[in-house]
PDB file of N, CA, C and O in Angstrom:
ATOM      1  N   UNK A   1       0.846  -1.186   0.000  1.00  0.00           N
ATOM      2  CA  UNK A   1       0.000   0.000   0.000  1.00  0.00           C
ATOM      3  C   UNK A   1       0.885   1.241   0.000  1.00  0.00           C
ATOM      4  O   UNK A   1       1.980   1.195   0.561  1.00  0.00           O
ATOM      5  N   UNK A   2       0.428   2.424  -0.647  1.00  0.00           N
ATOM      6  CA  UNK A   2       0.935   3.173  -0.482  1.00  0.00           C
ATOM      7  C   UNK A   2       0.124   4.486   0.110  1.00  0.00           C
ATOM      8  O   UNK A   2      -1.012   4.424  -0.358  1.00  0.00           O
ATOM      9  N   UNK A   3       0.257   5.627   0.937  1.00  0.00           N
ATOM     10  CA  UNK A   3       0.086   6.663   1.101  1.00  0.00           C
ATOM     11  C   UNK A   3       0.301   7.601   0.622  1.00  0.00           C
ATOM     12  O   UNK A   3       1.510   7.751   0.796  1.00  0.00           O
ATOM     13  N   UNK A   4      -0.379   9.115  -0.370  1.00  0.00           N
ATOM     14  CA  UNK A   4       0.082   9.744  -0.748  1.00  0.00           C
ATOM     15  C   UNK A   4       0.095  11.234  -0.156  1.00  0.00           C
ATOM     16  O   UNK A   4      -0.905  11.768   0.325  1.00  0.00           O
ATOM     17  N   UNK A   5       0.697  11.521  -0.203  1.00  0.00           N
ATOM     18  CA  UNK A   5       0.889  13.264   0.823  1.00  0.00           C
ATOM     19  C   UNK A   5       1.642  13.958  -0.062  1.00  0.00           C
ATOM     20  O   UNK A   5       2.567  13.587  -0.784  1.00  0.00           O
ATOM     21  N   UNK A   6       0.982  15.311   0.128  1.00  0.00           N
ATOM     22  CA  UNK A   6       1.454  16.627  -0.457  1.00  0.00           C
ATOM     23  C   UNK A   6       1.300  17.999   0.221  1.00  0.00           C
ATOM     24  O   UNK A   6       0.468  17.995   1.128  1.00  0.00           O
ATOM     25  N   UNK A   7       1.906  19.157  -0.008  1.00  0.00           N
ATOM     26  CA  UNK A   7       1.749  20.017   0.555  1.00  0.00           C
ATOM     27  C   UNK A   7       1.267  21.610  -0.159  1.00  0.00           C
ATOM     28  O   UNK A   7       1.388  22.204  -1.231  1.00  0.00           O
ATOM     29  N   UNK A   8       0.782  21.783   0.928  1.00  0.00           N
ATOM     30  CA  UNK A   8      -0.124  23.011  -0.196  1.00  0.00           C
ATOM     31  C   UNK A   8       0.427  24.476   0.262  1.00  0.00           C
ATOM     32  O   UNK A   8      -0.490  25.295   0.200  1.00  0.00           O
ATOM     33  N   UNK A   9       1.503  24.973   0.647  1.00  0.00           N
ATOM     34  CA  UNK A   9       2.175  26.257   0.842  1.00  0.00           C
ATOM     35  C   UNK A   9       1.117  27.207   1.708  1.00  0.00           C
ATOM     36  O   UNK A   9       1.183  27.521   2.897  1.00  0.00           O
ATOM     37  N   UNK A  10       0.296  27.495   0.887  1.00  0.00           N
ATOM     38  CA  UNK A  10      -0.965  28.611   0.931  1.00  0.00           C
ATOM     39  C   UNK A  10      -1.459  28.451   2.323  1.00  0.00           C
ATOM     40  O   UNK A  10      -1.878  29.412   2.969  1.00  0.00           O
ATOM     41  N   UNK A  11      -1.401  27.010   2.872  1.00  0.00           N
ATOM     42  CA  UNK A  11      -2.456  26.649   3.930  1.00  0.00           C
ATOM     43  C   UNK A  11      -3.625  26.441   3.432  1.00  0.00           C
ATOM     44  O   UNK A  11      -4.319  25.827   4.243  1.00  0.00           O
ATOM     45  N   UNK A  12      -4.162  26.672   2.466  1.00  0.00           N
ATOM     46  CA  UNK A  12      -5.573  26.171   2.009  1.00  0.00           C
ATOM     47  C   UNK A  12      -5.418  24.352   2.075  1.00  0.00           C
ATOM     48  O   UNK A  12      -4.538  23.812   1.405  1.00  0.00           O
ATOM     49  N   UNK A  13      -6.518  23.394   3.087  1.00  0.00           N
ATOM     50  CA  UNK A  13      -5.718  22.208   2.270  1.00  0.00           C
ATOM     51  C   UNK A  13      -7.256  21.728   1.535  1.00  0.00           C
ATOM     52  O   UNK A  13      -7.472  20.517   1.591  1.00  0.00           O
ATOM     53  N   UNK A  14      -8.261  22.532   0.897  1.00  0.00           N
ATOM     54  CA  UNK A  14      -8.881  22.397   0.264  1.00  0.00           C
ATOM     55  C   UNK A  14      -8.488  21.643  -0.903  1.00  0.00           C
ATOM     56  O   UNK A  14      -7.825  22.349  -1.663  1.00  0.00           O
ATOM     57  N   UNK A  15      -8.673  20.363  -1.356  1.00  0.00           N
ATOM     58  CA  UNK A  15      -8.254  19.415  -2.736  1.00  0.00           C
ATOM     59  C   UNK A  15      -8.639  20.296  -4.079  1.00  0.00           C
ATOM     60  O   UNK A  15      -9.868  20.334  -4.149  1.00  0.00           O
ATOM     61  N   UNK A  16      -8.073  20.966  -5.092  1.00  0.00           N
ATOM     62  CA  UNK A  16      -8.096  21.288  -6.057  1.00  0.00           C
ATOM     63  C   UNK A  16      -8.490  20.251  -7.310  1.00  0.00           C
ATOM     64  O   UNK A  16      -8.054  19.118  -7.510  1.00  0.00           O
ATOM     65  N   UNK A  17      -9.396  20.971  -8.034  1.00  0.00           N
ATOM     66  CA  UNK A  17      -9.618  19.634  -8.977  1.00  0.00           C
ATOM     67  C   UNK A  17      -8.563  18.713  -9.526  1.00  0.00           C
ATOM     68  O   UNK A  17      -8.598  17.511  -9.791  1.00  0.00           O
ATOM     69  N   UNK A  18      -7.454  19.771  -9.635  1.00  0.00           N
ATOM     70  CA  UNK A  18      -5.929  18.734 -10.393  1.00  0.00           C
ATOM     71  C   UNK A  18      -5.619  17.717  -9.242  1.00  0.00           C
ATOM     72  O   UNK A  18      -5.133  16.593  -9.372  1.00  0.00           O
ATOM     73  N   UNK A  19      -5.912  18.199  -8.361  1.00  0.00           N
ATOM     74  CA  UNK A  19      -5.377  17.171  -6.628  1.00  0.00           C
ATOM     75  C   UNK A  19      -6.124  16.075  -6.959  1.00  0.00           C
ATOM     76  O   UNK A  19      -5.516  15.025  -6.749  1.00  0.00           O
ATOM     77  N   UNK A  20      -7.459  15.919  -7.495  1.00  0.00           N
ATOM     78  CA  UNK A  20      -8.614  15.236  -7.144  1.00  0.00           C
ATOM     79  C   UNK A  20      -8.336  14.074  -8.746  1.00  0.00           C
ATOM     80  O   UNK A  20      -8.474  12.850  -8.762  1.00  0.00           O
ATOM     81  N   UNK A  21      -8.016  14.783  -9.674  1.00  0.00           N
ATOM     82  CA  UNK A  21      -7.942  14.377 -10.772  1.00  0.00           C
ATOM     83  C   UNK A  21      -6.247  13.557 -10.869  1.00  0.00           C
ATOM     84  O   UNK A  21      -6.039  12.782 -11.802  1.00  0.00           O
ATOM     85  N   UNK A  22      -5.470  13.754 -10.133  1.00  0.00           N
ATOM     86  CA  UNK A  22      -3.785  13.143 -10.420  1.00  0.00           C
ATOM     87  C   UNK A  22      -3.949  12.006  -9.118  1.00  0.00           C
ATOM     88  O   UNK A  22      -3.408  10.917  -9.314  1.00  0.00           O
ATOM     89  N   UNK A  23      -4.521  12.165  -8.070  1.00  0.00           N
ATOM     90  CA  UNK A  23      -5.405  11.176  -7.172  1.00  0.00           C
ATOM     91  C   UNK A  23      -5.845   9.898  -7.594  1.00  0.00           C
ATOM     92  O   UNK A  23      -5.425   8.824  -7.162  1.00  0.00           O
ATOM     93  N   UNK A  24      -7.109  10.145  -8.857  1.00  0.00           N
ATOM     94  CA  UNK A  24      -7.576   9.230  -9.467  1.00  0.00           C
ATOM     95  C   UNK A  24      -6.930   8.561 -10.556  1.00  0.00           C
ATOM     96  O   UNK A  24      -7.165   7.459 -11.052  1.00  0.00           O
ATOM     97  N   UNK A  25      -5.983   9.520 -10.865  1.00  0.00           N
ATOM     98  CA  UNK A  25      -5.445   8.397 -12.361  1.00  0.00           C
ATOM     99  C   UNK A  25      -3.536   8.262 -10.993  1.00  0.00           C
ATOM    100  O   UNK A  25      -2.664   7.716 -11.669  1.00  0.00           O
ATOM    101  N   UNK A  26      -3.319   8.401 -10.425  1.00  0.00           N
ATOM    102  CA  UNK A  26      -2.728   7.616  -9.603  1.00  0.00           C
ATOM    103  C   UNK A  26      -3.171   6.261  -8.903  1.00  0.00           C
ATOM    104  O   UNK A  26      -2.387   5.316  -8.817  1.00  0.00           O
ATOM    105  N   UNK A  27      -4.496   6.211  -8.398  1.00  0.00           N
ATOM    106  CA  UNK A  27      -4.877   4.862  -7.729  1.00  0.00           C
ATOM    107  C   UNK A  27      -5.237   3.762  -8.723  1.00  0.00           C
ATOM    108  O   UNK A  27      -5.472   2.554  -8.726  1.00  0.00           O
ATOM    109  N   UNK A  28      -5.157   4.835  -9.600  1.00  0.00           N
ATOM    110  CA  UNK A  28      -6.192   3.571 -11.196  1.00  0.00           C
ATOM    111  C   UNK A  28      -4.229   2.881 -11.448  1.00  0.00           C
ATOM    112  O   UNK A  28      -3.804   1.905 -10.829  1.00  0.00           O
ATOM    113  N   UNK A  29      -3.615   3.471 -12.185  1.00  0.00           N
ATOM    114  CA  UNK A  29      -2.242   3.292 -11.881  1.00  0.00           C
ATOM    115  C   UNK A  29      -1.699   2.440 -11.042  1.00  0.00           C
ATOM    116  O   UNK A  29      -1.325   1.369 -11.520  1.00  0.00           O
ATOM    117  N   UNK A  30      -1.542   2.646  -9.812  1.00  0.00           N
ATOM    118  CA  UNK A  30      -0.965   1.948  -8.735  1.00  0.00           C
ATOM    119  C   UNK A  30      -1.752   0.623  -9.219  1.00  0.00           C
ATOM    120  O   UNK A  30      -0.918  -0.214  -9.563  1.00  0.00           O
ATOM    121  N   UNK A  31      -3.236   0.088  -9.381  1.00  0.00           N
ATOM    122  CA  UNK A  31      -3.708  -0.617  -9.410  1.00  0.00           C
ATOM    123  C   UNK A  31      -3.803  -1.679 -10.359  1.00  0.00           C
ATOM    124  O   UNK A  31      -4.626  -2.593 -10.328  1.00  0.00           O
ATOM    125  N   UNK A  32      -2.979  -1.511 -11.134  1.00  0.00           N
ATOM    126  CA  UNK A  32      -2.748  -1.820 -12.318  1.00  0.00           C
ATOM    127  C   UNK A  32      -1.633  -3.198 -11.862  1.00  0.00           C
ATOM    128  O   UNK A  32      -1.485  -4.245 -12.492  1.00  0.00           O
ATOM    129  N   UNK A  33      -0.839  -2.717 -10.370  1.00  0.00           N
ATOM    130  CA  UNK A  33       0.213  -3.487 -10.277  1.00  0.00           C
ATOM    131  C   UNK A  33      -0.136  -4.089  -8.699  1.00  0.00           C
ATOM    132  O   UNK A  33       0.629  -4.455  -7.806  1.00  0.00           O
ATOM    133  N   UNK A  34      -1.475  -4.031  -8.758  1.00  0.00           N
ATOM    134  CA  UNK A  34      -1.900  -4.605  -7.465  1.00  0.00           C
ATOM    135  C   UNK A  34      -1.337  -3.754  -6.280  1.00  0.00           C
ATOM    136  O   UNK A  34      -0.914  -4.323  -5.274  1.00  0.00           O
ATOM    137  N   UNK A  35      -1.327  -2.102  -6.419  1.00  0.00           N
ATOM    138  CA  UNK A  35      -0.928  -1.473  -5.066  1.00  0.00           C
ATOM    139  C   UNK A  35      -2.275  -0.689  -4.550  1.00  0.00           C
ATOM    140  O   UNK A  35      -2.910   0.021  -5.330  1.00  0.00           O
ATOM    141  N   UNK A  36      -2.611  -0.839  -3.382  1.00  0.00           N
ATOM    142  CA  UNK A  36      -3.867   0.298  -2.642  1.00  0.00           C
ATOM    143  C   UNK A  36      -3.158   1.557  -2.242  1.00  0.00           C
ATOM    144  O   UNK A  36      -2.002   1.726  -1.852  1.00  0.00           O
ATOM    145  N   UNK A  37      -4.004   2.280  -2.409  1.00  0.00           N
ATOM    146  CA  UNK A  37      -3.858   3.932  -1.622  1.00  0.00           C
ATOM    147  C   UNK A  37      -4.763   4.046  -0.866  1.00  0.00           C
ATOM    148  O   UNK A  37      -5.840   4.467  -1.286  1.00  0.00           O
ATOM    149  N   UNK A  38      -4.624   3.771   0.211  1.00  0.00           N
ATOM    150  CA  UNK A  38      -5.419   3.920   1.364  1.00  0.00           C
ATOM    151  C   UNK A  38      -6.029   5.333   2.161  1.00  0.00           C
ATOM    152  O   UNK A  38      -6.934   5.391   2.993  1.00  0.00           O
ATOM    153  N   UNK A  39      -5.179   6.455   1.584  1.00  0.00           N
ATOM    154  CA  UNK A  39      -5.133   7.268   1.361  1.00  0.00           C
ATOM    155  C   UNK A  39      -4.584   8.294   0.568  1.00  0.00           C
ATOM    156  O   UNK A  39      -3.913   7.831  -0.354  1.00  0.00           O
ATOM    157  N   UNK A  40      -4.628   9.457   0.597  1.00  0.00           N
ATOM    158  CA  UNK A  40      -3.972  10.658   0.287  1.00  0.00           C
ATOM    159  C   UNK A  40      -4.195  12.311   1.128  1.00  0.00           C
ATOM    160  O   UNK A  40      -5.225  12.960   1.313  1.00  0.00           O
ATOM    161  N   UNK A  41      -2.969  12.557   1.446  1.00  0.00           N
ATOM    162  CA  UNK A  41      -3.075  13.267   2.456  1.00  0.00           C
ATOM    163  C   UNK A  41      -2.523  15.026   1.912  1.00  0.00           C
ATOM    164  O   UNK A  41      -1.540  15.126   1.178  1.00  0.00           O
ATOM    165  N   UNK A  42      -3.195  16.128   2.324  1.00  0.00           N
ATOM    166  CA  UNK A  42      -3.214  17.389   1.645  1.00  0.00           C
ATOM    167  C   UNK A  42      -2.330  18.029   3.343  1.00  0.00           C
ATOM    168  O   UNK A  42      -2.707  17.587   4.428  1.00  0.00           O
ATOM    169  N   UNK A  43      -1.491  18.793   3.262  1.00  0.00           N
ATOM    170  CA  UNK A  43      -1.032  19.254   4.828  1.00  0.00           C
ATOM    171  C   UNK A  43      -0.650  20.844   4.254  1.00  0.00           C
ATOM    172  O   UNK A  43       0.138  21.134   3.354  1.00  0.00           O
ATOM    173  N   UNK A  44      -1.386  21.644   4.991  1.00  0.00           N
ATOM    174  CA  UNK A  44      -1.097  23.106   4.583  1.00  0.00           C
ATOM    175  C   UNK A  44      -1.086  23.621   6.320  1.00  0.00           C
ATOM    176  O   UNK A  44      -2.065  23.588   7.066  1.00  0.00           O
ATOM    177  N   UNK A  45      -0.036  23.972   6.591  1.00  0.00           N
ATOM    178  CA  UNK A  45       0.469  24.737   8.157  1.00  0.00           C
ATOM    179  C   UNK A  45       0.148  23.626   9.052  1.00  0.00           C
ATOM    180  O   UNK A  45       0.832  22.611   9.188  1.00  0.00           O
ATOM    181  N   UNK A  46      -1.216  23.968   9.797  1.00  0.00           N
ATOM    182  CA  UNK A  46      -1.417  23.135  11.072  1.00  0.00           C
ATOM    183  C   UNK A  46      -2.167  21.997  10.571  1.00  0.00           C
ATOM    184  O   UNK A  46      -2.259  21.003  11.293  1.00  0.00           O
ATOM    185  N   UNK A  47      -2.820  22.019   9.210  1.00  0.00           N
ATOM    186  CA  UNK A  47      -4.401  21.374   9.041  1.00  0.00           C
ATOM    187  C   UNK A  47      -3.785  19.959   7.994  1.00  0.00           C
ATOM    188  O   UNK A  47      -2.873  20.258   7.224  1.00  0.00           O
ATOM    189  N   UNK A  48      -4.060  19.133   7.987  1.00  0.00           N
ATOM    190  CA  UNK A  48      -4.527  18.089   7.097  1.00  0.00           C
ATOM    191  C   UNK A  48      -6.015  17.521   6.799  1.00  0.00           C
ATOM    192  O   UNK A  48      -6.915  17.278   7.603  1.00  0.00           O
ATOM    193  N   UNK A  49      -5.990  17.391   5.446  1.00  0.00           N
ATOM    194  CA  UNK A  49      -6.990  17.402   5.075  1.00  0.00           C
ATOM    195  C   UNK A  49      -6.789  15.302   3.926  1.00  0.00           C
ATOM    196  O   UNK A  49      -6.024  15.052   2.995  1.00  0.00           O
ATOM    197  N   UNK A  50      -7.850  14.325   4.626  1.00  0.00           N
ATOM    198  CA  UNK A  50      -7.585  13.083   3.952  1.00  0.00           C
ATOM    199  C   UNK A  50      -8.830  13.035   3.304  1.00  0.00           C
ATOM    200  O   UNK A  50      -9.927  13.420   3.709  1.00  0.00           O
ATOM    201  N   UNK A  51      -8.395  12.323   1.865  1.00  0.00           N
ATOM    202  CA  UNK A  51      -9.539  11.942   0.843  1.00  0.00           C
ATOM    203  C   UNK A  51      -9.421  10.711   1.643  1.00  0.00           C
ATOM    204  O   UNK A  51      -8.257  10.722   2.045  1.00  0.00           O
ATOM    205  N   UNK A  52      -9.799  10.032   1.928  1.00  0.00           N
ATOM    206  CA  UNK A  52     -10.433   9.356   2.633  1.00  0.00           C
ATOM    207  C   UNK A  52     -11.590   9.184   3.542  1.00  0.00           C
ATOM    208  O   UNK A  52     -12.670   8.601   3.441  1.00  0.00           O
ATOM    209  N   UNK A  53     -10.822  10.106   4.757  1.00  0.00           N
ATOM    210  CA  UNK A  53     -11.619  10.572   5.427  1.00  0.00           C
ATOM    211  C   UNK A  53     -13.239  11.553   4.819  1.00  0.00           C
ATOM    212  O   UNK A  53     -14.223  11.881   5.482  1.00  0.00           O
ATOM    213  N   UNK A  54     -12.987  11.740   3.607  1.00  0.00           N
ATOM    214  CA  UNK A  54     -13.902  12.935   2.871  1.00  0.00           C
ATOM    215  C   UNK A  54     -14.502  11.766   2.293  1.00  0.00           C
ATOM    216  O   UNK A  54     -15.336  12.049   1.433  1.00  0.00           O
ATOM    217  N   UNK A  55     -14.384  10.890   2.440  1.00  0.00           N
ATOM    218  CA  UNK A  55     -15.026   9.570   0.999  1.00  0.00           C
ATOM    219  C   UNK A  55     -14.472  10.096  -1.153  1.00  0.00           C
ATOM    220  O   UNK A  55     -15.047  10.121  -2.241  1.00  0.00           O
ATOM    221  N   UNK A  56     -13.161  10.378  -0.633  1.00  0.00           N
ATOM    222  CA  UNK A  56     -12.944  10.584  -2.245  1.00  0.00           C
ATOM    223  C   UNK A  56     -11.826   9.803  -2.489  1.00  0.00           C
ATOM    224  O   UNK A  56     -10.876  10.216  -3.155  1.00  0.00           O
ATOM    225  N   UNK A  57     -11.911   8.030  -1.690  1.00  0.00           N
ATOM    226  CA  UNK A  57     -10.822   7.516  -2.257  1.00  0.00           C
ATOM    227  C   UNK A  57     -12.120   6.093  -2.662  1.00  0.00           C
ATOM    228  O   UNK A  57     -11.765   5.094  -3.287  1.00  0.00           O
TER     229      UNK A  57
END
């Protein structure tokens, strides 16, 4: 499995459609070779924000 994390400078850790869209053709990807993403994780200052936790994995 893998986890994916990124960071968003701004502090916004609102998912941007490109976030949402490189997300999905990443897990389709990974999956291809039998890997899960169990998540993906957005971290801007104090806040993280998981597609997961949001139901967008």
């Amino acid at each position: 499995a893998v986890v994916l994390a990124h960071n968003h400078p701004s502090g916004e850790v609102t998912p941007s459609k490109a976030d949402r869209l490189i997300t999905e053709r990443l897990v389709q990807a990974l999956g291809l070779v039998d890997i899960r993403v169990p998540d993906h994780l957005i971290v801007g200052g104090s806040q993280v924000f998981s597609f997961a936790e949001h139901g967008l994995l």
